[in-house]
N, C-alpha and C positions, 0 to 999 in steps of 0.2 A: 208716297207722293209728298212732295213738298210741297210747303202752304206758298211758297213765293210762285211756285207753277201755275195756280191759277192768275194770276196775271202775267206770263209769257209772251211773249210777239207769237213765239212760236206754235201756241198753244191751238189745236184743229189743222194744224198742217203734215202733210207727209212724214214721215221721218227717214223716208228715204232718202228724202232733201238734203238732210246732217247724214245721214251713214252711209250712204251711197248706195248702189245695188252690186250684187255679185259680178266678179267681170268687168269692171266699169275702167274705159281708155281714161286716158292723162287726159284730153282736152274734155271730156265728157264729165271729170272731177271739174276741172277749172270752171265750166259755167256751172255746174252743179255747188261748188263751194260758193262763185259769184254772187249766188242767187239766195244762198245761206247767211251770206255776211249780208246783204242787204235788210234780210230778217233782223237778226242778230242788233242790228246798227240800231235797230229804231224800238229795242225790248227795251223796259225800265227795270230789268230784274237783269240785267246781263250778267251784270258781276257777280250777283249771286248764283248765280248759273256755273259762272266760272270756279268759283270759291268751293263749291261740290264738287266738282270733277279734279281741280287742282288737290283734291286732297286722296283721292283714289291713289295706288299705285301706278308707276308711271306704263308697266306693263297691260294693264288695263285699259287704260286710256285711250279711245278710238273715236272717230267720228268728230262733229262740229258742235263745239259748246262753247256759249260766250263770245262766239262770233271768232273763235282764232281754231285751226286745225291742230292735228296731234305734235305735230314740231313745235308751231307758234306756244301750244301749249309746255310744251317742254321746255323754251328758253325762259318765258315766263317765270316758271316754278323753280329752276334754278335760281333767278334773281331775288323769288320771295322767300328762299328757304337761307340763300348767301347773309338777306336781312334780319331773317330769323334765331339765325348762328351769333351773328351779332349784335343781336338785341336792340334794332334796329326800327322803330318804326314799317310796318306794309304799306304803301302808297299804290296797290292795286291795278286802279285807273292808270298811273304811272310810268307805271312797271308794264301794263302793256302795250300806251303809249309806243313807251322805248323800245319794245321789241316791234312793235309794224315798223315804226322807223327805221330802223336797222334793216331788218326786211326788204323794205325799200330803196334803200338805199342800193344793195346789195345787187337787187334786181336791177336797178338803172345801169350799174354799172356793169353788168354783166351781159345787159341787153342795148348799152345805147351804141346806135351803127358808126361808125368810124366814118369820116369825113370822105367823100367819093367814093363810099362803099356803093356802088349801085347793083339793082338786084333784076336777076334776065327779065321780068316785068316790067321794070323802067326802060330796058334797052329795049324792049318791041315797043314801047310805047311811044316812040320817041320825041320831040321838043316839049308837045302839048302847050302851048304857050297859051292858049285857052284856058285848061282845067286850071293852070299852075297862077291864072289870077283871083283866083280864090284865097292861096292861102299863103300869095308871096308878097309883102310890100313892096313896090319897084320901088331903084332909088334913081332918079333923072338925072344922075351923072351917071350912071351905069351904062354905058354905052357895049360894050361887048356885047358880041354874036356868041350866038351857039346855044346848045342844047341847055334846059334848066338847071339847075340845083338837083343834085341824090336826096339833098336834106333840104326842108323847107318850115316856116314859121309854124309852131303846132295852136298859136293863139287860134284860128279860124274852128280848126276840127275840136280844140275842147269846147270851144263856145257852144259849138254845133250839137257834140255829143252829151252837153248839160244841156240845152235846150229841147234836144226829144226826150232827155229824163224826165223833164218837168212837164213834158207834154204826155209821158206816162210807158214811154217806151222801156225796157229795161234793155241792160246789157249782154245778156244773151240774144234777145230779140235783134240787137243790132247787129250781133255777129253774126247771125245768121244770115242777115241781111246786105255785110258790106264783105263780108268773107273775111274777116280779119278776127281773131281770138277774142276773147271774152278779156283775159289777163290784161292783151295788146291796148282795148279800149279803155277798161278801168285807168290803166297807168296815163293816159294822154288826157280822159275827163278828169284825173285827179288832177292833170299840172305835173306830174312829174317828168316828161322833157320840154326842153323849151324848142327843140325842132323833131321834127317825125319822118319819116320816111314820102316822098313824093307818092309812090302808089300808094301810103294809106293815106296821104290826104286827099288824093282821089277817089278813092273808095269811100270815103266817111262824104266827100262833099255829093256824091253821085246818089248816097244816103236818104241825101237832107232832103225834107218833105215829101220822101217819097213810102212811104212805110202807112200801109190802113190805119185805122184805130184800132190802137191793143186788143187782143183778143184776150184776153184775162183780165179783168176787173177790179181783182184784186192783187195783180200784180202791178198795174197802173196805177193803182193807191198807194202802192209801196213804193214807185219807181218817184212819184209825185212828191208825196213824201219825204223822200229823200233829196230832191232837190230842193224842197222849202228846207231843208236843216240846213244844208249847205248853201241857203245863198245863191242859188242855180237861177235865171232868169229865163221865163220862156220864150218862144220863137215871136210873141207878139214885142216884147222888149226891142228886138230888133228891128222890129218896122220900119222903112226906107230909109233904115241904117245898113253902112258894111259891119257884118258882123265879126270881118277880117280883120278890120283893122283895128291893131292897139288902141291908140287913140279913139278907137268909136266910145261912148258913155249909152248905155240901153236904158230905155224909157223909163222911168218911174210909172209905172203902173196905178200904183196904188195912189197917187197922187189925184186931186180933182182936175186939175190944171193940164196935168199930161194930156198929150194929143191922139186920138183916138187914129190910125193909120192902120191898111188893111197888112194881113200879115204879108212878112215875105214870098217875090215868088220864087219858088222853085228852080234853081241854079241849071241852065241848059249842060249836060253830060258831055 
């Protein structure tokens, strides 16, 4: 055992969590890995974590260390071994940086829907001019008739899906919840599209304050957590604010001055 292990995020948790269990489906990984990086995100020992396992052979190499999977791991140790060759400085932190970026990138573009893609759940759905003012700004020269947008402003559902983080929900929980992927939510509360699909931002607004108080404790701590690192504001932030629009600024809380307002209500479905 390593002496940095005793301080691990990880440390009293499953390890199924990181290796997965035998037989395990593709979406069944994805919230399983979701729910690993969440760990991983908030360890102070990560890198050293990583810096172990990067040095094993790459055939060896399985499961979730460091917060990045056996590929993530693999571009990685390519880039720190390219620096090694050439006598280059390791920048670590950096280096893995640049591969979620990339990552990401990768996925956006391989996942973002084409303009009038619409999916047979929009088409049974149809105008909803109700749900679609959640998450659409009108503009009052916009005078056309007809059915919504396929694609719509995703500002509303990340607000949405940051604000049950910080209320303690996680992202499994929520997919479970709105029917939509674990991956699908991570990528919209990170920001990485700036429009979403119409049925998910009915799904995620149909979400909103509707979900008990966590049932794990200690995943609520983690989900919580996570949102103070990043900045995430709670559902009370928006108080007899739209949370939809750009333009909205959410309350300073922690201010004396701020105005005390009861929380949002709950978006009629």
């Amino acid at each position: 055992m390593w002496r940095w292990q005793d301080d691990a995020e990880c440390r009293g948790e499953d390890l199924v969590l990181f290796f997965g269990p035998p037989g395990e489906r593709q979406p069944e990984r994805e919230a399983r890995e979701a729910a690993a990086r969440e760990i991983c995100a908030a360890c102070p020992v990560r890198l050293d974590c990583l810096e172990v396992e990067l040095e094993r052979p790459p055939a060896k190499q399985w499961g979730m260390w460091g917060g990045l999977t056996e590929d993530e791991r693999a571009r990685v140790r390519k880039r720190v071994m390219a620096r090694r060759r050439a006598e280059e400085p390791v920048d670590l932190e950096g280096i893995v940086a640049q591969v979620l970026a990339a990552a990401a990138a990768r996925e956006a573009a391989a996942d973002e829907p084409e303009p009038g893609d619409v999916s047979e759940e929009e088409e049974a759905q149809g105008p909803l001019e109700e749900a679609c003012a959640l998450v659409i700004v009108p503009d009052p020269a916009d005078t056309t008739d007809g059915p919504p947008p396929a694609l719509v402003d995703a500002t509303g559902p990340r607000r949405i899906l940051q604000a049950m983080t910080a209320a303690g929900h996680s992202l499994t929980t929520m997919a479970d919840a709105s029917g939509l992927t674990v991956t699908a939510l991570g990528k919209i509360r990170r920001g990485v599209y700036p429009e979403v699909r119409l049925s998910s931002a009915i799904a995620i607004r149909r979400m909103w304050g509707t979900l008990p108080v966590p049932a794990s404790a200690a995943d609520a701590e983690r989900s919580r957590r996570k949102a103070a690192r990043e900045g995430w504001v709670p559902a009370a932030a928006w108080a007899g604010l739209d949370i939809t629009d750009p333009d909205a600024v959410p309350l300073d809380l922690e201010s004396e001055s701020a105005p005390r307002r009861p929380l949002p209500a709950v978006p009629a479905a």
